[in-house]
Structures are given as structure tokens and as C-alpha cells.
Wavefront OBJ file of the C-alpha trace (Angstrom):
o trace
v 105.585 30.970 48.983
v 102.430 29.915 51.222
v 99.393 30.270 49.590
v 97.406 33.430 49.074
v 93.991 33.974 51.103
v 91.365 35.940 49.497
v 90.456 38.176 52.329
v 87.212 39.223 50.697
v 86.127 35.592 49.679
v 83.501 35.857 51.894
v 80.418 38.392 51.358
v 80.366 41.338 53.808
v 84.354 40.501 54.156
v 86.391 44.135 54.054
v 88.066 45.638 51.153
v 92.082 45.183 51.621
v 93.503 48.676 51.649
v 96.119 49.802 49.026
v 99.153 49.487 52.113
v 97.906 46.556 53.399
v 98.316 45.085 49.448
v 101.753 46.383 49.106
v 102.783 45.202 52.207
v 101.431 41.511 51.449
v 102.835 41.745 47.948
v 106.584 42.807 49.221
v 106.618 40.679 52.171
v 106.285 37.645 49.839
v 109.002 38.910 47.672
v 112.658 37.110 47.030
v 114.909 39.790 44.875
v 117.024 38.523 42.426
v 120.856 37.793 43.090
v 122.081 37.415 39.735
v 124.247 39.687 38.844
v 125.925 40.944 35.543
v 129.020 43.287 34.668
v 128.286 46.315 32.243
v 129.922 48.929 30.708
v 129.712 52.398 32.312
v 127.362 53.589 28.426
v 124.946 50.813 29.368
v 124.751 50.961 33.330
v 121.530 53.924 32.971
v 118.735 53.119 34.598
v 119.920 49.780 35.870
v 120.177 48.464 39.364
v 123.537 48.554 41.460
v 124.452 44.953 42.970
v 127.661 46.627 44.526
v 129.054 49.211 46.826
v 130.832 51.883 44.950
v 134.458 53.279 46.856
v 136.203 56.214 44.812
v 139.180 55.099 43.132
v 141.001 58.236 43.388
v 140.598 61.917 44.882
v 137.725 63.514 42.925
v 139.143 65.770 42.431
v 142.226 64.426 42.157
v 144.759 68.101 42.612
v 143.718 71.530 43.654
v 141.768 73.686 41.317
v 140.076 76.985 39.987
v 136.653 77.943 40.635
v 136.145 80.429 38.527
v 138.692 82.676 35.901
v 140.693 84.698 38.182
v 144.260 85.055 38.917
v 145.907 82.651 41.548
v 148.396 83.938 44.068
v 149.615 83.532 47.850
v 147.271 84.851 50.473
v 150.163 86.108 51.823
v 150.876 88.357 49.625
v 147.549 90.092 49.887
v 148.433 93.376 50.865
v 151.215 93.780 48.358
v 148.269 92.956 46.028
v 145.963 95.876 47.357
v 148.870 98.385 46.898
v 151.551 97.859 44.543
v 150.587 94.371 42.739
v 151.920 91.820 41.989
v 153.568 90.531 38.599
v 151.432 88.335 36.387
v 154.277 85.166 35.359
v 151.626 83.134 33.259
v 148.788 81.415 32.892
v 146.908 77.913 33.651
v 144.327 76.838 31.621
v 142.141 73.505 32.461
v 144.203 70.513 31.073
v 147.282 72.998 30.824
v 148.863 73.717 33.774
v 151.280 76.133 34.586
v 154.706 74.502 34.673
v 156.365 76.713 37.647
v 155.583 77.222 40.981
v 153.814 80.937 41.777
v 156.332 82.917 43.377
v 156.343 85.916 46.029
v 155.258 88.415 45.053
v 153.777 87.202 41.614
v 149.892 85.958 40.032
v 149.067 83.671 37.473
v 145.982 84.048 35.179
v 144.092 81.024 36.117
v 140.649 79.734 34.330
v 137.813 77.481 35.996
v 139.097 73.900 36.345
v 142.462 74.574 35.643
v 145.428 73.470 38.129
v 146.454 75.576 40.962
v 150.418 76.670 40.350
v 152.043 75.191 43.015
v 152.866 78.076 45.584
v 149.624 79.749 45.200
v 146.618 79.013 47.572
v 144.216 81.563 46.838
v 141.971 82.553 43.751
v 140.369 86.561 42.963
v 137.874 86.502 40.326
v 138.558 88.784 37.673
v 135.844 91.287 38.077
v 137.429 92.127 41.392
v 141.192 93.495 39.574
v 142.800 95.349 37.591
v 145.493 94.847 35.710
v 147.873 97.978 34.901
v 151.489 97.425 33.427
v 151.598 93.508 33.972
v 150.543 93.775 37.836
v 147.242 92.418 39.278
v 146.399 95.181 41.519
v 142.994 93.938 43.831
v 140.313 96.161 44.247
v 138.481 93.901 47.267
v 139.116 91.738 50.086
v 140.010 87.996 49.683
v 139.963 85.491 52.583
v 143.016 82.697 52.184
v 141.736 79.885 50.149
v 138.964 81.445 48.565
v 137.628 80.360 44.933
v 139.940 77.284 45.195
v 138.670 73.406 44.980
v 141.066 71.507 46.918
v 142.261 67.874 46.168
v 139.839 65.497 47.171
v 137.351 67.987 48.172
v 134.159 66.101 47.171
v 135.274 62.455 47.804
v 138.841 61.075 48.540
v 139.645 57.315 47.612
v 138.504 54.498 49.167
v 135.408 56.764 50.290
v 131.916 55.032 49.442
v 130.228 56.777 46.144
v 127.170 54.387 45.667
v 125.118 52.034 47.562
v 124.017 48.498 46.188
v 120.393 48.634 45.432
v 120.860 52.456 43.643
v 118.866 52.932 40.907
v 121.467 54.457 38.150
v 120.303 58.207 36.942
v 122.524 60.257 34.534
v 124.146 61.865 37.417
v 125.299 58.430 39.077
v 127.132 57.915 35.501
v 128.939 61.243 35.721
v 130.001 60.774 39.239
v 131.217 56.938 38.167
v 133.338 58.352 35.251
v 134.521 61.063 37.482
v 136.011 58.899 39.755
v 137.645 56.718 36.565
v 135.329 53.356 36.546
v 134.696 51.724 33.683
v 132.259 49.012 34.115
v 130.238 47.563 37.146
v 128.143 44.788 38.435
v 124.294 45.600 38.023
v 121.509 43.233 38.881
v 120.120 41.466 36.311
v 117.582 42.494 34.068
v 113.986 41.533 35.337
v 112.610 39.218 32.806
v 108.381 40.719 32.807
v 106.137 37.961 30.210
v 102.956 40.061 29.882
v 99.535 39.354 27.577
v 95.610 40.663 27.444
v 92.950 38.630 27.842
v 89.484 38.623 25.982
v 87.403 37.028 22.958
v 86.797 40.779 22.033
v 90.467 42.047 21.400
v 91.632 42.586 17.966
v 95.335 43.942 17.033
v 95.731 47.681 15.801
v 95.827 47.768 12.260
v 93.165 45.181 12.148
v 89.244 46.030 10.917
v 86.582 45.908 13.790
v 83.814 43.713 13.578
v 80.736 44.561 15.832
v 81.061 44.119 19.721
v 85.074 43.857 19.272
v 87.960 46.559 20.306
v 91.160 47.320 19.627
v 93.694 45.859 22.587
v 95.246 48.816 24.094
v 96.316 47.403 27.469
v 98.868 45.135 26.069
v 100.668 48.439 24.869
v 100.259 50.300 27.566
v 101.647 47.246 29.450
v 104.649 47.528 26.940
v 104.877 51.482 27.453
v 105.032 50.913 31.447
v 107.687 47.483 31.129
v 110.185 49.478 28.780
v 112.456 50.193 31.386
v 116.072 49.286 31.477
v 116.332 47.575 34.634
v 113.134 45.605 33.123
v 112.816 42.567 29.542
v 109.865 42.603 28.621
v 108.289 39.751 27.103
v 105.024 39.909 24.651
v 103.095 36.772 24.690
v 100.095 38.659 22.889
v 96.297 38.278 23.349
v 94.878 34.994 25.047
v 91.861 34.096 23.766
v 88.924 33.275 26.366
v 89.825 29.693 26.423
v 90.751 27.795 29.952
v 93.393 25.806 27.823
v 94.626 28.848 26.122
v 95.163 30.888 29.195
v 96.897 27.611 31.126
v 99.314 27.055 28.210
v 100.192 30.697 28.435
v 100.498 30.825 31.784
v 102.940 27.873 32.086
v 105.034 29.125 29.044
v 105.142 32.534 31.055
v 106.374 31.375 34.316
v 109.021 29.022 32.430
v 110.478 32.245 30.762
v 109.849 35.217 33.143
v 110.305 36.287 36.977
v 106.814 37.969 36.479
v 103.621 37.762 34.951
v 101.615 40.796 34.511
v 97.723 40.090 32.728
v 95.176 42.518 32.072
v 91.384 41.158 32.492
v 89.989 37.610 33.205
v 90.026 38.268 36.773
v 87.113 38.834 38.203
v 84.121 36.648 38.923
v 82.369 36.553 35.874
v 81.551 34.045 33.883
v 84.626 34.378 30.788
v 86.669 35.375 33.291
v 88.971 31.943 33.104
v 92.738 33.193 34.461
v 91.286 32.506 38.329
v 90.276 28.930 37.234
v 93.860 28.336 35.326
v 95.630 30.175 38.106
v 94.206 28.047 40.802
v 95.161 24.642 39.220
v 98.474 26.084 38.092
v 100.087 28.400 41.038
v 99.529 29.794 44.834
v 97.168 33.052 44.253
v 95.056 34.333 45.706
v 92.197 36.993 44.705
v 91.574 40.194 46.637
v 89.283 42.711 46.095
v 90.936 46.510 46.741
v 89.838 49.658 48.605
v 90.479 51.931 45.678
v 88.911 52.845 42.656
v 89.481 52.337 39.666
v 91.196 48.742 40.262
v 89.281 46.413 42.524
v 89.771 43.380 41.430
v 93.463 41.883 41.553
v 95.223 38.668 41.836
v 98.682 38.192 42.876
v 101.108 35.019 43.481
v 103.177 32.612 41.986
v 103.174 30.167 39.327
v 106.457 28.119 39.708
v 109.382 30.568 40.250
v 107.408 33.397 38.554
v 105.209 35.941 40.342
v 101.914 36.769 39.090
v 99.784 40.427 38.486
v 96.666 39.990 37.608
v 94.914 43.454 36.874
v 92.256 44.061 35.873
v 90.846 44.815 32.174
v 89.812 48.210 32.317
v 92.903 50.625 31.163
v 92.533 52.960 33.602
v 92.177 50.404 36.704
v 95.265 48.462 35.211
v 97.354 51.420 34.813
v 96.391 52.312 38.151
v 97.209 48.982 39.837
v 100.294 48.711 37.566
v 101.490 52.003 39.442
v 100.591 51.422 42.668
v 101.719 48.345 43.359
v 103.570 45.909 39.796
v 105.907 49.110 39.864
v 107.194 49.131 43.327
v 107.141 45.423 43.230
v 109.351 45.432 40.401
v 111.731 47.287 41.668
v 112.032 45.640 45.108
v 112.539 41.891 43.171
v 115.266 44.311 41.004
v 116.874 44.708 44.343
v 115.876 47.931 45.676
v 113.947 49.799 48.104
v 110.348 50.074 47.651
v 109.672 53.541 46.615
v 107.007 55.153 48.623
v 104.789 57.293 46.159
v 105.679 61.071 45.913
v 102.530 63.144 47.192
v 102.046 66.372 47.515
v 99.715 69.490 47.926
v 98.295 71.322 45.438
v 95.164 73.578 45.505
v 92.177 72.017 43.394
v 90.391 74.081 40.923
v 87.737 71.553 39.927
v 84.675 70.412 41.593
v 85.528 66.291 42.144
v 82.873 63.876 42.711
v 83.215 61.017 44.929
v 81.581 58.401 47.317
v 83.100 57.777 50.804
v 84.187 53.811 51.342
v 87.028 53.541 48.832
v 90.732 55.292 48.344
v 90.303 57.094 44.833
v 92.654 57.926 42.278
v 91.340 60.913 39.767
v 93.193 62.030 36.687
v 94.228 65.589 36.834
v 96.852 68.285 35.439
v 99.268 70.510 37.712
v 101.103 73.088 37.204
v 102.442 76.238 38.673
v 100.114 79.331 38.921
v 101.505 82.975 38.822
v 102.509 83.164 42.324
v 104.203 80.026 42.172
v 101.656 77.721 43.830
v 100.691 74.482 42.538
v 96.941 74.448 41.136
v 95.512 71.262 39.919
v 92.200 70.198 37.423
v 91.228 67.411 36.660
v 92.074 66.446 32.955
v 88.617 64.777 32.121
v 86.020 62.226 32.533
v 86.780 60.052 35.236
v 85.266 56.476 34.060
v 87.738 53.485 34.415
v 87.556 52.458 30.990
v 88.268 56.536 29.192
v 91.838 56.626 28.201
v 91.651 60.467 26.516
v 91.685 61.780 30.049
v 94.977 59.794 31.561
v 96.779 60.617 28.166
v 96.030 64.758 29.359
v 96.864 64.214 32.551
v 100.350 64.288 34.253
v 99.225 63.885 37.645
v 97.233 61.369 40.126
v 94.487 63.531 42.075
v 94.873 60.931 45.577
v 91.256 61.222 47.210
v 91.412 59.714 51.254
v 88.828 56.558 51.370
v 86.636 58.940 53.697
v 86.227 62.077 51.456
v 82.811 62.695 50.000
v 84.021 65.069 47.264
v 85.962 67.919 46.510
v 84.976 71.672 45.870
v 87.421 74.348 43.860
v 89.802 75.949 46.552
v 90.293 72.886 48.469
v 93.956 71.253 49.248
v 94.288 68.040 47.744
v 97.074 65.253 47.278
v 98.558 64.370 44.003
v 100.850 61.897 42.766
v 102.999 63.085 39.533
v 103.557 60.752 36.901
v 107.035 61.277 36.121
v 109.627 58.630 36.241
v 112.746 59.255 37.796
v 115.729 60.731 35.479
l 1 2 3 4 5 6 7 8 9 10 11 12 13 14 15 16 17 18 19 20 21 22 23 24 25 26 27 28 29 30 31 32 33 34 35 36 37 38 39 40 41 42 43 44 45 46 47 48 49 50 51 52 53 54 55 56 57 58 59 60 61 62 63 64 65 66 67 68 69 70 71 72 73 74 75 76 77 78 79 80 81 82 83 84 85 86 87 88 89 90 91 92 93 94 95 96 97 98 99 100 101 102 103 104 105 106 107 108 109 110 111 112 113 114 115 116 117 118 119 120 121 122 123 124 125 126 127 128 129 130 131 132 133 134 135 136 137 138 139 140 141 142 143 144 145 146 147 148 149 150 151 152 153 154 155 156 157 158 159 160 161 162 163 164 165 166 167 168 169 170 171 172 173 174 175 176 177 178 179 180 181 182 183 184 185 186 187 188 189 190 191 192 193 194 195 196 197 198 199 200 201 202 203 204 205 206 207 208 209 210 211 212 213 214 215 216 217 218 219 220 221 222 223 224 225 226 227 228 229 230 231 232 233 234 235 236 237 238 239 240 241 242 243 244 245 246 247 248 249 250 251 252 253 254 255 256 257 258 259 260 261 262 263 264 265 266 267 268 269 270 271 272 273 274 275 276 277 278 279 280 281 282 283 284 285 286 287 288 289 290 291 292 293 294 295 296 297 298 299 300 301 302 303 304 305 306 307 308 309 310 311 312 313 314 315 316 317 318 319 320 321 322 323 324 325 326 327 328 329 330 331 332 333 334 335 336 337 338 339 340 341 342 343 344 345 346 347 348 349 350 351 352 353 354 355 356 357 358 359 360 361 362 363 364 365 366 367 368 369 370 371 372 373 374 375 376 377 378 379 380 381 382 383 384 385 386 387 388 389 390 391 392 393 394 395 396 397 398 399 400 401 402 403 404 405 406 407 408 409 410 411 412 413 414 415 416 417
């Protein structure tokens, strides 16, 4: 990896846009190629590293769609007069053992096996049944209310790419089509720490002029993932020799660093002087707010996040552009960021120049439109409001503001089943 230019090194120099970032950031990127095999009860959430062919017809012999009583289309209009003789019944996982005959039905219930013979299926609201004979009140067309054999996939047909991310679905389709175990990328090893004199643990008494450190478990909250080991070197003191020994153990026992604060320009900010003797990175300064200040690159084989130490700007630059990140070294596509439209209810303040990301709640209103609010005060550093909201509020670099009634973006922050 080449190094890193700051592009805003220089004073006047312009603020690198949130794509342009991404870009950078993914362009840079090797995935992974090692590759594990896992059972099918620990595959959720995990990456694919193969192409998935059925191993057999799903689904693999002709079936009910519904409880009804099977019979030859043929036979319809004997049906719609006289009826025809009910010989027995197929029930899922108990098949009838005899083909359907002329001039006979079969009771049939969803899932169960079509009787060989027959080759359509009446629901049961649509008959009657008087002295043993299924006499049909409606018209049927041939085939109707019947799954045939193979009908969603037949084998050897491609189920899964490499690259998907596993959802509970994936794992239903797997075990439909009888596959035990796969090969999944493997997990991406995340060492991640906060920075500061002033962090204490929870639990522990505050002193004046020190807080608790709640990036390192929001850091945690974001990293548990199962496609994702996270690893918790703590809270680095503001010590140049503290941060480099951290930073070296890091990038001998993860793919990625991720650090909150330390990397701006003040004075105890000491990860830019460690990371510049140690690794390739480089410093940019973002078109967005909150999260300005980032630094990204590599130390060794490990990639480095620096965000920044305000919760809000680190949870924001975590989800912007660590997440996607992640997921591309994981081995699959970059996910572009789900935005949509939504009518704002609340007056939003705002200064043209930079890409802003407000916290906000949406939900449906009583005709069905989404409506959205913000969910509180909007400084980079106030936690109450991101725990209310469930929703990004995505304000253009060029807006001066918002007024109630207006059509806004938003970005819902919802993780993928």
C-alpha cells in the first residue's frame, strides 16, 4: 500500500467528500482469502467464499398447495356432475401409496405428495362432498394448486453467490436443498482501543475533569458481528510510547485497527505522531459533520481507522465508512447506504459547506407516509439523542436548513437480518 496523502495538509486545501473517502479507502483494500468450513447452525451472518449449486430438486416430487382434494384434470367434468370417489388421503410426509385413478380424488393436505395419476389440486372451500364423492362447485384449470418437482430450483442450478452475506433465509434455502456445512470467509480479526488521559472504566468513581469511556463500548456494540472478532486492547493512555506499543501489538494480532480520539492536531493528540513512525497513513479532514477528522492506512498487514473522539462523530464515521470497509476486506460488495424520503416534521438547523448527518426518528403516519423528527440535540459529543433515534436525517453539503413539511433523506439504522 503507497502511502496516504493528506489532501487537506495544506491551509485553504478542500475538505475530501464522504465518496471520495470511501472510494480511497476501498480502492486500497486486499479482502481476505482464507477460508474456513462451518456447520450449516453456525454459517448466520457469515460471509460465503463459495458458489452454492442445489444438490437436488427443491422440491424434490410434486406437491400440494393448499388442503384440497387431488384428481385428473381430465376428469373435470365428471367432477362438476356426478363426482368422483374419494380412495384416500395424503398427508405431508405420508403419501398416498396408490396411484389416483379415473374417475376417483384423494384428500390431499399442503405439502403433501401428489398421488401419482393426479395432476390437479381444488381447494376445499370450492366442494362438496356428498356420499363419498367430491362433487366441484367451480372451475379448475389443469395443474392448478400443484408445486411441481423442481419448481423453485432443480440440481446443479446456482443457489448462492460467493461474497453473500448469510441471513436466516439463506440458511433455510441451504437446508432445503440438503447441505450441511460450507466454506465461509474467515472471521475478520478487528483490535480496537480509546484514547485519552481523561477515560476511566464504568464502574469506576470520577475524579474532576475525567469521564467514563463510552466509545470503546460502542466500538464493541458496532464490532459484535459474526462475520467480525473483535479484539479489546482497552484505554491507551496519552503517552507516545503507550499508543506505539499498542499499535504494534494491534497490527501483529488484527486485519484492522479501529481508535477513537488522538487524531487531530492538538497538542495530546499522539496516535498521528506513533502512526507516522509506525505505518503508511495519512490524515484527511472530511466534508461532513459530525466526523472531520480521520486517519486511515496501514500498519504492517493491518489497516488502520482512526476516528475521532467524539461518540457521535465516531459512530458516524464508523457507519459510513469502517462498516462498508469491513465488509468489502470480508469479501463482499460494498454496500451503498439505504436512503430514502421521508417528510420532516422538525425545523433543522444547518450551515451550507459540509454533508451533515442529524439524528432523527421515522415512522409511518396514518396514511402510511413516512414522517421523520429529529430525536434531540444535535451536538457531536450528546449520546441521549442517537440512543432515541433509529434513523440518520442525510442533509446535502449545500442545504442551509430545513423547515417542517420539507422532503428529506434518511438513512435507517437497522442491520440487515
Amino acid at each position: 500500500m503507497t502511502q496516504i496523502a493528506d489532501p487537506c495538509a495544506e491551509a485553504g486545501a478542500r475538505l475530501l467528500t464522504l465518496d471520495a473517502a470511501l472510494h480511497r479507502i476501498v480502492a486500497s483494500l486486499e479482502p481476505l482469502q482464507d477460508r474456513e468450513r462451518v456447520v450449516l447452525g453456525q454459517a448466520h451472518g457469515r460471509i460465503l467464499a463459495q458458489e452454492i449449486v442445489a444438490k437436488l430438486d427443491i422440491p424434490g416430487f410434486a406437491n400440494s398447495a393448499m388442503d384440497g382434494y387431488a384428481f385428473h384434470h381430465a376428469d373435470v367434468q365428471q367432477a362438476q356432475t356426478a363426482g368422483l370417489e374419494l380412495s384416500g388421503a395424503s398427508f405431508a410426509g405420508h403419501p398416498h401409496p396408490d396411484a389416483c385413478k379415473p374417475g376417483t380424488c384423494i384428500r390431499i393436505f399442503t405439502g403433501a405428495a401428489l398421488p401419482e395419476g393426479a395432476d390437479t389440486v381444488v381447494m376445499q372451500e370450492k366442494v362438496e362432498i356428498v356420499d363419498g364423492r367430491m362433487v366441484l362447485h367451480a372451475e379448475v384449470k389443469p395443474g392448478e394448486n400443484v408445486r411441481p418437482a423442481g419448481d423453485e430450483a432443480r440440481a446443479g442450478a446456482s443457489l448462492l453467490k460467493r461474497g453473500k452475506r448469510l441471513n436466516a433465509a439463506d440458511l433455510g434455502l441451504l437446508a432445503a436443498s440438503g447441505i450441511e456445512d460450507i466454506l465461509v470467509a474467515r472471521k475478520l480479526r478487528v483490535a480496537y482501543f480509546s484514547t485519552g488521559d481523561e477515560l476511566r472504566p464504568v464502574g469506576r468513581t470520577l475524579s474532576y475533569g475525567e469521564i467514563h469511556d463510552s466509545n470503546r463500548y460502542t466500538l464493541a456494540a458496532l464490532l459484535q458481528n459474526p462475520y467480525l472478532e473483535a479484539l479489546d486492547l482497552g484505554v491507551v493512555r496519552d503517552d507516545p510510547d503507550a499508543v506505539k506499543r499498542t499499535l504494534i501489538e494491534a497490527s501483529e494480532l488484527a486485519d484492522v485497527i479501529v481508535s477513537t480520539g488522538g487524531v487531530s492536531v492538538g497538542e495530546a493528540d499522539f496516535v498521528s505522531g506513533a502512526l507516522a513512525e509506525l505505518g503508511q497513513v495519512g490524515f484527511w479532514k472530511l466534508a461532513i459533520k459530525p466526523g472531520k477528522p480521520l486517519a486511515f492506512g496501514q500498519i504492517g498487514k493491518a489497516y488502520f481507522f482512526g476516528l475521532p473522539g467524539n461518540p457521535i462523530a465516531s459512530i458516524v464515521t464508523f457507519w459510513q465508512l469502517v462498516r462498508p470497509a469491513l465488509l468489502c476486506l470480508a469479501g463482499t460488495q460494498t454496500p451503498r447506504p439505504v436512503r430514502i424520503r421521508a417528510t420532516c416534521e422538525s425545523h433543522l438547523k444547518k450551515a451550507p459547506g459540509r454533508m451533515e448527518f442529524q439524528r432523527g426518528y421515522f415512522q409511518c403516519d396514518d396514511k402510511g407516509d413516512l414522517t421523520v423528527s429529529i430525536s434531540g440535540r444535535q451536538g457531536s459529543h450528546q449520546l441521549l439523542s442517537i440512543s432515541a433515534a433509529n434513523c440518520l436525517i442525510v442533509l446535502p453539503a449545500e442545504s442551509t436548513g430545513v423547515e417542517p413539511g420539507a422532503e428529506v433523506l434518511i438513512e435507517p439504522l437497522q442491520e440487515p437480518w
